[in-house]
SEVODREN-320633 format. One record per residue: residue number from 1; x, z, y of N, C-alpha, C in turn. Coordinates in Angstrom, 1 decimal. Layout:
N
  num     nc1     nc3     nc2    cac1    cac3    cac2     cc1     cc3     cc2
  NUM       X       Z       Y       X       Z       Y       X       Z       Y
...
REM end
This chain:
99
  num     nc1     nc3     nc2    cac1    cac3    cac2     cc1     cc3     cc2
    1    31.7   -10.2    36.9    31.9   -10.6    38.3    32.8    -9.5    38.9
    2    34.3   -10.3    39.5    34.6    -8.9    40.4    34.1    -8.5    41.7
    3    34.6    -7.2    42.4    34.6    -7.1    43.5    34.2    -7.7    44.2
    4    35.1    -8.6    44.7    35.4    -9.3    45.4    34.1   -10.2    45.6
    5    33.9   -10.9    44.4    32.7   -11.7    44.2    31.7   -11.0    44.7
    6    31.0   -10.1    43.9    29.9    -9.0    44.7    30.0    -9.0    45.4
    7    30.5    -8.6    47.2    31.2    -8.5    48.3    30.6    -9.7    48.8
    8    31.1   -11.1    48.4    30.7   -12.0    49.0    29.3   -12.7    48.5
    9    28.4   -12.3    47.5    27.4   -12.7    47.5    26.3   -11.4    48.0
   10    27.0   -10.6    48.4    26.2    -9.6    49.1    26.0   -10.1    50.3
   11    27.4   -10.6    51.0    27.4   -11.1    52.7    26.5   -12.5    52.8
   12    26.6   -13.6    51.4    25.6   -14.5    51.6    23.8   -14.0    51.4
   13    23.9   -13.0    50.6    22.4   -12.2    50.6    21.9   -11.9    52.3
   14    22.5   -11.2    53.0    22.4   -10.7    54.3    21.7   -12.9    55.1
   15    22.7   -13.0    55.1    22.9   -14.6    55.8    21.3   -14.9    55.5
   16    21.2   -15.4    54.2    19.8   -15.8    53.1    18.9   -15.2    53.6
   17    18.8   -13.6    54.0    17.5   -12.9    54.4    17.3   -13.1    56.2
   18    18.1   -13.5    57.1    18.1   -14.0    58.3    17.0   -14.8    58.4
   19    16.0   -14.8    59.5    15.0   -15.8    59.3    14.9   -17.0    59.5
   20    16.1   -17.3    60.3    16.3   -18.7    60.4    17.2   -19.3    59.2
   21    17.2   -18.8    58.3    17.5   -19.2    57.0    16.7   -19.4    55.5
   22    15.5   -19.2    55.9    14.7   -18.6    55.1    14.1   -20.3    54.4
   23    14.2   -21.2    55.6    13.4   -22.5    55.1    15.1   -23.3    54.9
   24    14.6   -24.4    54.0    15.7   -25.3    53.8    16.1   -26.1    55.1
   25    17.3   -26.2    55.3    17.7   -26.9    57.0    17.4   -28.3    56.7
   26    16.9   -29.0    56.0    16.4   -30.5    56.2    15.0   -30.7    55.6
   27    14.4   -29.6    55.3    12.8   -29.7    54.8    12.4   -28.6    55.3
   28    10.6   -28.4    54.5    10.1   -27.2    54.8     9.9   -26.1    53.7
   29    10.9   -26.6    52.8    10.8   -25.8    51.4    11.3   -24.1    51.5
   30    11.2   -23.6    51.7    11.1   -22.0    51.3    12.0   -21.6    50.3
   31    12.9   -20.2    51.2    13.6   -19.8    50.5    14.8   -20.4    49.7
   32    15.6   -21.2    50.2    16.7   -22.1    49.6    17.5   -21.2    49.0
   33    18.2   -21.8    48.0    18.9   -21.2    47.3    20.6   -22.1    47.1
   34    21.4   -23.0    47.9    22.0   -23.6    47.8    22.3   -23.7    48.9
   35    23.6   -23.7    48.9    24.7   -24.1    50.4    25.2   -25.3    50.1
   36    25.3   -26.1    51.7    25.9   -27.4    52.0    27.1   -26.6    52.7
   37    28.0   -27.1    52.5    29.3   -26.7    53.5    29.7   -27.7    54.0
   38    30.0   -28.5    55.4    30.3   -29.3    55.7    31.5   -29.1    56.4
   39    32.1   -30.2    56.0    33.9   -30.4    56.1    34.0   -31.0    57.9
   40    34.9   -30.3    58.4    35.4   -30.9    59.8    35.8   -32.4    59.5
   41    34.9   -33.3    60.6    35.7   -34.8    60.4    36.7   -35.0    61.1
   42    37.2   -36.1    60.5    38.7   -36.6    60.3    38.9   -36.8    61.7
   43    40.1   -36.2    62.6    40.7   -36.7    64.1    39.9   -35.0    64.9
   44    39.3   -34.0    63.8    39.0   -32.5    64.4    40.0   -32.0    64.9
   45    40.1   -31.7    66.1    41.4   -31.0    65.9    41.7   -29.4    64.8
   46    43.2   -29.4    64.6    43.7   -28.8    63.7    42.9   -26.7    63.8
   47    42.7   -27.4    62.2    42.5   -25.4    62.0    40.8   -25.6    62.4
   48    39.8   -26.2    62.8    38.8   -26.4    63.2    38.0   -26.3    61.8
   49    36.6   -25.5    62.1    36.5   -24.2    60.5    34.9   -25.3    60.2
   50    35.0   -24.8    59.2    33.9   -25.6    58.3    32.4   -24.4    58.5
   51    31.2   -25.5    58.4    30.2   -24.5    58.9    29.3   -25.1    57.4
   52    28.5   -24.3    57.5    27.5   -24.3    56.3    25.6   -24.1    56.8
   53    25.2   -24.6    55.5    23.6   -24.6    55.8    22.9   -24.0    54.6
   54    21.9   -23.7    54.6    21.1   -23.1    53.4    20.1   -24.4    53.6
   55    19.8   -24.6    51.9    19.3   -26.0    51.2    18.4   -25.5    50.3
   56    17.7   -26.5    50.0    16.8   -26.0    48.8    17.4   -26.8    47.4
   57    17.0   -27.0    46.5    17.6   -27.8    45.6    17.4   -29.4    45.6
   58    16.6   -29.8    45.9    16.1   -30.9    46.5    16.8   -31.7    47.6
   59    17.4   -31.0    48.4    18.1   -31.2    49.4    19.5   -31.1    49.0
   60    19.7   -30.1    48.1    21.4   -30.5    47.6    21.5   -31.5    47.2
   61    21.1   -32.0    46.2    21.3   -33.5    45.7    21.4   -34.3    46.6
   62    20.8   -34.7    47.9    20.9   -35.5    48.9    22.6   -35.2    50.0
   63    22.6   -34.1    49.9    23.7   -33.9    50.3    25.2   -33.7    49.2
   64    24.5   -33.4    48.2    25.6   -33.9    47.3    26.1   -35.1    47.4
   65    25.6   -36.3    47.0    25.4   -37.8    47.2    26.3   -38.0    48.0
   66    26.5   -36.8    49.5    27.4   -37.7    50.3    29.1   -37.9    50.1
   67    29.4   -37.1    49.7    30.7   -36.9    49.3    31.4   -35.7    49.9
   68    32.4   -35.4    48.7    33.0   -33.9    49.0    34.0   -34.2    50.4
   69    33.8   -35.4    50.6    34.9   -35.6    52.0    34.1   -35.3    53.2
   70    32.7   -35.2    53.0    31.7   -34.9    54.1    31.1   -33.6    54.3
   71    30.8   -33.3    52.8    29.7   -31.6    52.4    30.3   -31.7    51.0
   72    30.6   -30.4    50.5    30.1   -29.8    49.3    28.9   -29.0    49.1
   73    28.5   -28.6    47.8    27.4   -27.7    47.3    27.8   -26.9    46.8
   74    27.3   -25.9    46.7    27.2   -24.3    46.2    25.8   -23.9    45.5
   75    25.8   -23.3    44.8    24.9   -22.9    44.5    25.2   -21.0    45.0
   76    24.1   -20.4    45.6    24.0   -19.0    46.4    24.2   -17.9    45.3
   77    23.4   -18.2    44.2    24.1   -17.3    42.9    24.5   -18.2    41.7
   78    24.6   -19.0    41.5    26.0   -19.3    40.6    26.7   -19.5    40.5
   79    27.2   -20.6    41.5    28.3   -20.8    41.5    29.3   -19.3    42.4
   80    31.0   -19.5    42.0    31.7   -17.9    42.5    32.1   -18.5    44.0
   81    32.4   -17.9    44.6    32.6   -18.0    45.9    33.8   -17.6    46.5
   82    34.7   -18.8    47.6    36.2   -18.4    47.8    35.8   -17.7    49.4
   83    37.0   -17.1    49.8    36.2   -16.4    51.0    36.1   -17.0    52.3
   84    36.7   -18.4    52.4    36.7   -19.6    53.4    35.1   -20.2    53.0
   85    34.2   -20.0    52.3    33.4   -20.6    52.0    32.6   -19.9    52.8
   86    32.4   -17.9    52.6    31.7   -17.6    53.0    31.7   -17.3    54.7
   87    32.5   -17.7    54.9    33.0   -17.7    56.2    32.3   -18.6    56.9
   88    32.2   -20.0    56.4    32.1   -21.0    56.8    30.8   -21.1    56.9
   89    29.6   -20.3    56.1    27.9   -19.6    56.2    28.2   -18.7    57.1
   90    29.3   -17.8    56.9    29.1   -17.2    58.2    29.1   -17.7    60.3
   91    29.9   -18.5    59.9    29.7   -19.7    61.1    29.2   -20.8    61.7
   92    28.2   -20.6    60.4    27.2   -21.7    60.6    25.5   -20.9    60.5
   93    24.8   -21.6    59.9    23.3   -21.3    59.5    22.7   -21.8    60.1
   94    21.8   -22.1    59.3    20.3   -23.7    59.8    20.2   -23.8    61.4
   95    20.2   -22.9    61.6    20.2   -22.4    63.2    20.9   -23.6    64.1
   96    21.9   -23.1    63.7    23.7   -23.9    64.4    23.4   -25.5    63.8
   97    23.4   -25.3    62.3    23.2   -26.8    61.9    22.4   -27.6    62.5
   98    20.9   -27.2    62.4    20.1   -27.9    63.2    19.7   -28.2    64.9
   99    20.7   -27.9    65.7    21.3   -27.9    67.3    21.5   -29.1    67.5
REM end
């Protein structure tokens, strides 16, 4: 793994240990381990940034299901991470999602 990578699964580690992150944003499951990234819909205005949620696994599938034109999935340590992604955890979290 480089740098880089480390780097940003350190900043999603920080995010993850936040308390309002701790439960899955559409259950009560504990400790998620998977990001929903949800895409600006269509007619957003331009440059308008994509926000994210911490999921349990159970809950990614359900939001998998919807299409990558709505949310993608991540998994928090496997899958590698681009730095618009982490951004997009960083401007979001269950918190914000669930408002």
């Amino acid at each position: 793994m480089g740098d880089d990578q480390k780097a940003m699964k350190k900043r999603l580690k920080v995010l993850m240990n936040l308390p309002e992150n701790q439960v899955c944003s559409d259950c009560t499951e504990r400790q998620p381990r998977w990001a929903s990234l949800i895409v600006p819909p269509p007619g957003a205005p331009e440059g308008s940034p994509s926000f994210g949620a911490f999921v349990c696994l159970e809950c990614s599938g359900s939001h998998r299901r919807l299409g990558v034109h709505i949310t993608f999935v991540r998994s928090i340590n496997l899958d590698s991470w681009k730095e618009k992604e982490v951004m997009a955890m960083e401007n979001g979290g269950n918190n914000k999602v669930n408002t």
